[in-house]
C-alpha positions in Angstrom: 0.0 0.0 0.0 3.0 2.5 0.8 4.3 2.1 -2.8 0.7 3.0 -4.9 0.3 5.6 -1.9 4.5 7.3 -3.2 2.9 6.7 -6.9 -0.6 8.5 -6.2 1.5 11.3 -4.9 3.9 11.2 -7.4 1.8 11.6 -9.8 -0.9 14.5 -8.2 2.5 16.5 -7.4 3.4 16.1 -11.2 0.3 17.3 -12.2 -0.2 19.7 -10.0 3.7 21.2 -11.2 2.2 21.0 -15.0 -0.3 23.2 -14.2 1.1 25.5 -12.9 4.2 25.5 -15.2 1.8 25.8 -18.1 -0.2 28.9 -16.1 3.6 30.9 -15.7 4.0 29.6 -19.7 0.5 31.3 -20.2 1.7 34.4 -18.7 5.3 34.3 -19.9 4.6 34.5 -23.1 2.1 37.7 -22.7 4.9 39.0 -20.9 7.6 38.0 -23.9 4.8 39.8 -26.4 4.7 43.1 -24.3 7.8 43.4 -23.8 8.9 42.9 -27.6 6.0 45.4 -28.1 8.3 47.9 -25.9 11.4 47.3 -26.7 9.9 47.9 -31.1 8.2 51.5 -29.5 4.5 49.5 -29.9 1.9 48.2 -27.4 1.7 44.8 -27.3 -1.5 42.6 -26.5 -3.7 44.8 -24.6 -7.5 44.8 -26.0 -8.1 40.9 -24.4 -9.1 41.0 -20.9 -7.7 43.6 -18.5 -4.5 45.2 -19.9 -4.4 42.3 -22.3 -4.1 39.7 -19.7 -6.2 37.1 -21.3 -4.8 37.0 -24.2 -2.7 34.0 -24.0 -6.1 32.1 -23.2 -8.2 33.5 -25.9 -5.2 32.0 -28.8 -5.4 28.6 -26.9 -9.2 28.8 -27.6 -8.9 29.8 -30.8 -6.3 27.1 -31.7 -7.8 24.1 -30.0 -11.3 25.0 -31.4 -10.5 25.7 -35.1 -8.9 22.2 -34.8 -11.1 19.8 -37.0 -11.3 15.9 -36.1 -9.5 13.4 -37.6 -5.8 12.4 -38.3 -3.9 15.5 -38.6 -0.4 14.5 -38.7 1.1 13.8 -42.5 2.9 10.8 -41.1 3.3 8.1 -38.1 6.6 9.5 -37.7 5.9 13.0 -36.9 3.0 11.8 -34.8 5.2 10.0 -32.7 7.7 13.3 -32.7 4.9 15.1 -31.1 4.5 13.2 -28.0 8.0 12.5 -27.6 8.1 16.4 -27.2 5.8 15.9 -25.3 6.8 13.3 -23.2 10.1 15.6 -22.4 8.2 18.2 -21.1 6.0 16.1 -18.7 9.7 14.4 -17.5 10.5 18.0 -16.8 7.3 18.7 -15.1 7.6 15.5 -13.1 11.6 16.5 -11.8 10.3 19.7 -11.2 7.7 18.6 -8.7 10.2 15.9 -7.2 12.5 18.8 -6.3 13.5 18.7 -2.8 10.3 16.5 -2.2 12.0 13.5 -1.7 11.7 12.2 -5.5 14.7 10.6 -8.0 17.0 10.3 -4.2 20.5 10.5 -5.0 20.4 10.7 -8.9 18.2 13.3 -9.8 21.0 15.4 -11.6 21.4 11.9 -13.5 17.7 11.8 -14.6 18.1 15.1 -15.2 20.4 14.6 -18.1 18.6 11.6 -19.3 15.2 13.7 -19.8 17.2 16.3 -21.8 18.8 14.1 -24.2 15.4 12.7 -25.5 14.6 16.2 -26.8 17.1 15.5 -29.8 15.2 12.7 -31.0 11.2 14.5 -30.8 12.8 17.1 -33.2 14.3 14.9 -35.6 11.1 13.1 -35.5 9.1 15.7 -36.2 10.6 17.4 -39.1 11.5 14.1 -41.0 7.7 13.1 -40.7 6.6 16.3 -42.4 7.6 15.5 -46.2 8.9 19.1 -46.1 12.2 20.3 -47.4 12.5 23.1 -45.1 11.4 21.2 -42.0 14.3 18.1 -42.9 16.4 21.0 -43.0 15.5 22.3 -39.8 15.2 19.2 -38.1 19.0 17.9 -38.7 20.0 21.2 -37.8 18.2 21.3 -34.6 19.5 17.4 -33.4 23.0 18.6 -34.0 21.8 21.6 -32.2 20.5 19.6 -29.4 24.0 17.2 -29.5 26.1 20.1 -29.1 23.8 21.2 -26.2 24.0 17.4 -24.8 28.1 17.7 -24.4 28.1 21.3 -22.9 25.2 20.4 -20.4 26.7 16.9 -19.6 30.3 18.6 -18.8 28.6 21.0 -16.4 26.8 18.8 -14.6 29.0 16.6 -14.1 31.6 19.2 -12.7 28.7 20.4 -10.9 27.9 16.9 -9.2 31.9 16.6 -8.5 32.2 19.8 -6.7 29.3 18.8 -4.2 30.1 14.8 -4.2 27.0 14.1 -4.7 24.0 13.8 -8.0 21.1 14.5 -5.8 19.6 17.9 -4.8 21.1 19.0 -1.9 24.0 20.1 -2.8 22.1 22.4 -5.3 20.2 23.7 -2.4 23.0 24.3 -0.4 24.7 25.9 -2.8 25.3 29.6 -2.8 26.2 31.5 -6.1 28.3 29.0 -8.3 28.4 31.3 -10.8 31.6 33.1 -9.0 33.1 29.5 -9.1 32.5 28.6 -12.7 32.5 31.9 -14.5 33.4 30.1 -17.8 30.4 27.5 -17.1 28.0 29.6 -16.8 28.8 31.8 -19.5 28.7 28.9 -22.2 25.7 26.8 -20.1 23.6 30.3 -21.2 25.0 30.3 -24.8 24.0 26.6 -25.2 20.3 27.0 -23.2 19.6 29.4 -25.9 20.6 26.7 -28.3 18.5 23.5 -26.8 15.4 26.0 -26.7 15.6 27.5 -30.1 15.7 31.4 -29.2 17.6 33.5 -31.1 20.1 34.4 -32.1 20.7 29.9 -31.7 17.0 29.1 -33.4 18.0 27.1 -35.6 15.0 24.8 -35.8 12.7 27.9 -36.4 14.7 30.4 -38.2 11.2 32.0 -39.5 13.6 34.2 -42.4 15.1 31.5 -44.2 13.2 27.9 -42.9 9.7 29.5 -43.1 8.9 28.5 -39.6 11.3 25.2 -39.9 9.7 21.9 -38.2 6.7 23.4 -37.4 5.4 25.1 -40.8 3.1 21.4 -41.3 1.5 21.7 -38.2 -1.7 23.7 -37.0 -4.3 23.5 -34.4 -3.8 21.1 -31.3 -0.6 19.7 -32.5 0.9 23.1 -33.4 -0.1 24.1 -29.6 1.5 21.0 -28.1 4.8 22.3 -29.4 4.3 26.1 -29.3 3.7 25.6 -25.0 6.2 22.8 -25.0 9.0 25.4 -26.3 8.2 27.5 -23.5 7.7 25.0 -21.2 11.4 24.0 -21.8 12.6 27.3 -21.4 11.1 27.8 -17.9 12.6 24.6 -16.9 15.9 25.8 -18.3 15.5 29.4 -16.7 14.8 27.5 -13.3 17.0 24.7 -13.3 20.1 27.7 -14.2 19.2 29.9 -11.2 19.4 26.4 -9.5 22.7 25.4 -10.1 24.4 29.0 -10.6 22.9 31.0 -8.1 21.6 28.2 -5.3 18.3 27.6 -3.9 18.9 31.0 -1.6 18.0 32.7 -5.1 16.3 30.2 -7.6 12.8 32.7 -7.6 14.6 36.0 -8.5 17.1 34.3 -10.5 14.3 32.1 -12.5 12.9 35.4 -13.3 15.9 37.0 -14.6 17.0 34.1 -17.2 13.3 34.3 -18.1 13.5 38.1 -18.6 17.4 37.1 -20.9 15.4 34.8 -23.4 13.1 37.8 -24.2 16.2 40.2 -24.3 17.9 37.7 -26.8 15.7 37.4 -29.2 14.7 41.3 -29.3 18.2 42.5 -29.1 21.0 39.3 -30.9 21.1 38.9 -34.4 21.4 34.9 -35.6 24.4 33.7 -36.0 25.5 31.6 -39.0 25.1 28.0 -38.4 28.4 26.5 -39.2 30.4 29.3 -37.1 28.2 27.9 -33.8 28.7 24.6 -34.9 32.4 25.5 -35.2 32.9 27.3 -32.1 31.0 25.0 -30.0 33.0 22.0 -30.4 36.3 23.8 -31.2 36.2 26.3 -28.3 33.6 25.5 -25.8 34.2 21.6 -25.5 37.8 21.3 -24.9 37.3 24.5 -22.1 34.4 22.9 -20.3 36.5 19.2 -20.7 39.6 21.2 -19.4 37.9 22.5 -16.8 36.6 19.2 -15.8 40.2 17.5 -15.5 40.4 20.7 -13.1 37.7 19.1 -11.2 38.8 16.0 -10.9 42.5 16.4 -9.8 41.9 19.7 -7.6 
């Protein structure tokens, strides 16, 4: 009885986290939309609700109501892409809510990774299963994309784990601004972050000039959504899960806020940067500082 009592409350406290990540997604992106309104000298949405506050609600409706039955997707394959996205984003949701409540013990930096490297293969899925040219293109751009991310991510976490002795959380929470420690980390962990959620000037898998909306230029209604709130989804996650291991658990609130506020300032402020030179830079700068600092690590 104790173990389907742990899975009832695993699962409530899951859902309970995906609702209310996807209300802060709701509002984040009205916020990213009046604040690119600002920063262009133009209001954003303001005629919905007060102040434009229900605006974010009244494009769910329209989306998931203009949505016409039947099978939508133009192949298995890109069926199957769109619930491993959003099976991702649920794994998130569910290490979010386990945080510091006892959940994934001593390896929760280890699941951690795990759940993050699946994201590479939803993508690929999705843009190979559209029998479009421009979302191919997009989609093997974005898995390398999402590689490059993988190597950077697993580096810092792993220095991470070393400098506490420990994968689970506490060390996170006892932490107290990591950034100090790990200037160089932290300064590539945000260039790749903007990589793994497609935000300029990293979108590679969008890149709305020249891929005409990349993987997701076949999809529409309820599918579209999925992957529109998924996006953002990720990017809280990412946002919280940085303040986490940067700043500690002293800070994680303000600093959530903060990298939340950055991914709006990227993409109104950076142009995009070609994709061979990221490529190129990645691997030939950032991965043999991040493994160079890991040796560091290891033998300080």
């Amino acid at each position: 009885m104790s173990l389907f009592f742990n899975w009832v409350y695993v699962f409530l406290s899951s859902l309970v986290a995906f609702v209310l990540v996807m209300m802060f997604v709701a509002f984040f992106i009205l916020s990213e939309r009046k604040v690119l309104g600002y920063i262009q000298i133009r209001k954003g949405p303001n005629k919905v609700g007060l102040v434009g506050l229900l605006q974010s609600f009244a494009d769910l409706f329209k989306l998931v109501f203009k949505y016409k039955s039947g099978f939508h997707f133009r192949d298995w394959l890109s069926f199957i892409g769109v619930f491993s996205v959003l099976v991702v984003a649920c794994g998130f949701c569910v290490l979010f809510a386990q945080y510091d409540l006892g959940g994934c013990g001593n390896n929760w930096i280890l699941w951690l990774i795990v759940n993050a490297s699946l994201t590479g293969y939803g993508l690929l899925s999705i843009g190979w299963g559209s029998y479009n040219k421009f979302a191919l293109i997009s989609c093997v751009r974005s898995a390398l994309g999402s590689l490059t991310f993988e190597v950077s991510f697993m580096c810092v976490s792993v220095m991470v784990a070393l400098l506490f002795n420990s994968y689970s959380y506490e060390g996170l929470v006892e932490s107290w601004l990591l950034v100090f420690l790990l200037p160089i980390g932290y300064l590539f962990w945000m260039v790749v972050m903007l990589c793994e959620c497609n935000r300029t000037p990293f979108d590679y898998a969008e890149s709305e000039s020249e891929l005409v909306s990349g993987l997701s230029v076949e999809y529409s209604g309820v599918s579209f959504t999925c992957l529109f709130a998924c996006e953002y989804l990720i990017m809280f996650i990412f946002s919280w899960l940085t303040s986490l291991v940067f700043l500690g658990g002293q800070f994680v609130l303000l600093g959530t806020m903060i990298h939340a506020l950055f991914f709006i300032w990227a993409r109104a402020t950076l142009p995009r940067v070609r994709f061979d030179y990221f490529i190129g830079f990645t691997w030939g700068g950032v991965l043999p500082i991040l493994l160079f600092s890991f040796f560091v690590v290891i033998f300080r």
